[in-house]
Phi, psi and omega in degrees: 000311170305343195254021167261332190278299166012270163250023143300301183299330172273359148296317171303318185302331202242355167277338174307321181297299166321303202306304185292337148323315200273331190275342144302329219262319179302309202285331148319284216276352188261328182268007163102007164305137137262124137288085161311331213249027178278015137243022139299345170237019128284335171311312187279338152324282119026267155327296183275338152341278179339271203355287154321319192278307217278299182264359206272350141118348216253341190132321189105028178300103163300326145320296155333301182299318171285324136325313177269321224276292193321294198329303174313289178323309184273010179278353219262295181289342166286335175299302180328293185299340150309290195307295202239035169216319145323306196235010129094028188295173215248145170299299205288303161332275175342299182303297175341295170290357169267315185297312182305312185297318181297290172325307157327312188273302176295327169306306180315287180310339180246027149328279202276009176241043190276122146111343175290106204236137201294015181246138166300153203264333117003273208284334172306298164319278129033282173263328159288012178256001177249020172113336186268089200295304181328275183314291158350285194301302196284344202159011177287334179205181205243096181262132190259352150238113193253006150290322190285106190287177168286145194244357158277347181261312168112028190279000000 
């Protein structure tokens, strides 16, 4: 039975992004955008998350990570919105090339930090050892592969 209430909860955790990606992706396309390049600027997004939490000098201010994450984000789409309504470039090229870049960049950058979780594994442990599984899967901690659990959590 746990390993089904499991892989609920990591479906929701890691399908809830998607989901809310496609439904930007849907309010684009009813105003006549194509955006292609949305999950490249989740990636970069991502990214600059990690970036923050993990390296950012601050603690593992998670807040912080998440702020920065939109901020990426949404430079990641003004950049989109430049490209193809300023300068009047093809979308479908454009969207392409965010997604390549944004993909591009979070692998390269996250070569040396695979396997690696931007939350101290104490506080993490911490909260899946009082139970809150819910939390632990959606957001208790930062997996940067989520087939490979941490073998300190026990995911």
């Amino acid at each position: 039975m746990n390993e089904i209430l499991d892989a609920l909860l990591r479906a929701l955790a890691f399908g809830t992004p998607l989901l809310l990606a496609s439904l930007g992706a849907i309010v684009n396309e009813r105003a006549g955008v194509v955006n292609l390049g949305v999950e490249g600027m989740m990636a970069l997004g991502a990214l600059a998350g990690f970036a923050v939490a993990y390296g950012g000098g601050m603690g593992g201010n998670l807040w912080l990570a998440v702020f920065a994450a939109m901020l990426v984000g949404a430079l990641a789409a003004l950049l989109h919105a430049f490209v193809t309504i300023t300068m009047r470039a093809n979308q479908f090229v454009s969207g392409l090339a965010l997604t390549l870049l944004g993909l591009g960049a979070g692998r390269t950058a996250g070569q040396g930090v695979r396997g690696v979780s931007a939350v101290q594994p104490a506080a993490a442990v911490a909260l899946y050892s009082r139970g809150h599984r819910a939390g632990a899967a959606a957001g208790g901690r930062v997996a940067v592969h989520p087939h490979r659990p941490d073998p300190q959590i026990g995911g």
